[in-house]
N, C-alpha and C positions, 0 to 999 in steps of 0.2 A: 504493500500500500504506500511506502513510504518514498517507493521509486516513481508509482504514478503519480504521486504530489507533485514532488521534483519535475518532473516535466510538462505538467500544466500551470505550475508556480510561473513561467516563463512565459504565460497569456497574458498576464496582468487579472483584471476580475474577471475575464473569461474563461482563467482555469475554473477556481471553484462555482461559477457558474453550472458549466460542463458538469464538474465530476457529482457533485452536490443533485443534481438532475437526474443524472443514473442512478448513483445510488437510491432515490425515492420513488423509483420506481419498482423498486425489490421488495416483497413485502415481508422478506425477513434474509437476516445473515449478513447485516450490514454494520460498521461501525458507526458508533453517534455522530450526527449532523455538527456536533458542537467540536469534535472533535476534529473534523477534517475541517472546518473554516480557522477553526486555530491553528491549526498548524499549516493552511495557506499563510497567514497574517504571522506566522515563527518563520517563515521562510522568507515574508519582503513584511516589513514591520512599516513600508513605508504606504504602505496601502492603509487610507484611510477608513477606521472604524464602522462609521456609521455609514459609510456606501458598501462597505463588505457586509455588514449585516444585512442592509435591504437586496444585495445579491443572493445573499444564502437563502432569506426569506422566502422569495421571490422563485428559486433553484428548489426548493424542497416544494414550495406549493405545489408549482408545474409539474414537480414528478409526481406527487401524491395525486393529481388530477389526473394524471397518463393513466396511474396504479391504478385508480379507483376507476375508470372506463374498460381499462383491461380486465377487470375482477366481473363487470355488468357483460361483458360480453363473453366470457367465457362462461359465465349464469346463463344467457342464452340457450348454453348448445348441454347445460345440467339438471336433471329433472330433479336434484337431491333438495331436499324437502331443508328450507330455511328458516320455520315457523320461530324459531328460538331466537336467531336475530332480527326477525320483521319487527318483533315486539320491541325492540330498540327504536327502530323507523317510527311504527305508527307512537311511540313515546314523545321523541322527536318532536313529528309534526305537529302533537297537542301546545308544545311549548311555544309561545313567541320566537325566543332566540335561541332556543334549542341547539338547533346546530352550531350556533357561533359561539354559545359556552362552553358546548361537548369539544369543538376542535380547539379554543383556543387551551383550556385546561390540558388537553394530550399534549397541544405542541409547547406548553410552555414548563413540563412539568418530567421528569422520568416516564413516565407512562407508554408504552409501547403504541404511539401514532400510525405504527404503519398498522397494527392488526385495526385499527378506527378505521382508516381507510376500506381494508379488504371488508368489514362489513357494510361499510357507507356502500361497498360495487355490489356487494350478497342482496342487498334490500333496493336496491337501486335509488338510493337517495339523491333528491335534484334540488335541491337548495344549493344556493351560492355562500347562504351563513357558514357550509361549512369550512370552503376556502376564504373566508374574511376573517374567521376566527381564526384560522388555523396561520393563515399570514403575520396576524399581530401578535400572535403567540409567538411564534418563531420568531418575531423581532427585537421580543423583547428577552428570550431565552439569548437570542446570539448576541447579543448584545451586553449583556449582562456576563456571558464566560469569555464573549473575546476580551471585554475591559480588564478581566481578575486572570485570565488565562498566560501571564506569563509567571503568577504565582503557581499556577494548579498543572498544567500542560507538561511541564517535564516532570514533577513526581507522579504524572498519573501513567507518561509514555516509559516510566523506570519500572513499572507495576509490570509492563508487557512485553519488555526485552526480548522475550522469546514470542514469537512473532506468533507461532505454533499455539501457545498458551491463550494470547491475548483471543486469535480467531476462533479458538475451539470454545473456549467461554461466553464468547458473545453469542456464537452459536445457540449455546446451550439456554442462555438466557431467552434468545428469542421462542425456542423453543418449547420452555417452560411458558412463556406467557400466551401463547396460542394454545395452548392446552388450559391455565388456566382458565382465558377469557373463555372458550367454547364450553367449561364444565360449568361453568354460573349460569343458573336459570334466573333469565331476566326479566320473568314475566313476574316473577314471584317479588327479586328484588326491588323492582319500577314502581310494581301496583301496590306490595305488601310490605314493601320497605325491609324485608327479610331476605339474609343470604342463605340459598338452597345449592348445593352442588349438583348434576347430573352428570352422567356417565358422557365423556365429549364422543364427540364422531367428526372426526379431524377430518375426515375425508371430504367435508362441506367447506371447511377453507382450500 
């Protein structure tokens, strides 16, 4: 990862544009958004803060918009029964701003945004609240680690020296939260304000 930096660092804001893009369209097994725009910004320090944020912003929405079309379209051609995250959607649309709090809380928070997305594609949600939320979140996430990120960036890149480590980890992380998110029954937790677990069926993501 650290060789593809390197050689988009040399676009100017066009690499992490680029790279930021693809990565959001993966909807798992990806390093943190916050991670790769810091360490574009540890590479040319002379790139200004707050136009680097509204790049990565702007780089994550677009891909998360690609993800979440690509996820409605491959529902097209899947008969597999969604009823457990529709209850998400029709939640959703009962709320005024629903969707603009649901994305911006994922994108500004640890919370695993890319599985948000693959449900926003599973339920085919067409609101725009939730690429507005989801923008100002990220703006205010990348913003906040690029400013404190030459304290945090290198004792967090010393954590992962072993490159092996670092990937097989995140892996494992996203892995665990797609299983998480699918065993929560959301009908129960939305309506009845109770958490119920169910047996997941991963094979709907």
């Amino acid at each position: 990862m650290e060789d593809i930096l390197e050689i988009f660092a040399g676009f100017s804001y066009l690499g992490p544009l680029i790279v930021l893009f693809l990565v959001n369209i993966s909807p798992i097994l990806m390093p943190p958004n916050w991670l790769i725009l810091s360490s574009f910004y540890a590479l040319d320090d002379s790139m200004d803060i707050v136009v680097l944020t509204v790049v990565g912003a702007t780089a994550s929405t677009a891909g998360r918009f690609v993800l979440k079309q690509l996820v409605s379209k491959f529902k097209n051609h899947s008969n597999n029964n969604t009823s457990n995250l529709t209850v998400i959607g029709d939640y959703l649309n009962k709320k005024k701003y629903g969707y603009v709090i649901s994305s911006f809380v994922f994108a500004v928070t640890p919370l695993p945004d890319n599985i948000l997305f693959v449900a926003y594609g599973l339920i085919k949600a067409k609101s725009v609240g939730m690429y507005v939320g989801f923008w100002f979140g990220k703006l205010l996430a990348f913003y906040v680690m690029l400013t404190i990120s030459p304290a945090i960036l290198i004792p967090f890149t010393r954590i992962f020296e072993d490159r092996l480590v670092g990937i097989l980890l995140a892996d494992g992380l996203g892995i665990i939260a797609i299983i998480v998110f699918a065993a929560i029954d959301w009908n129960i937790l939305l309506n009845k304000k109770k958490l119920r677990l169910i047996k997941p069926r991963l094979w709907r993501f």
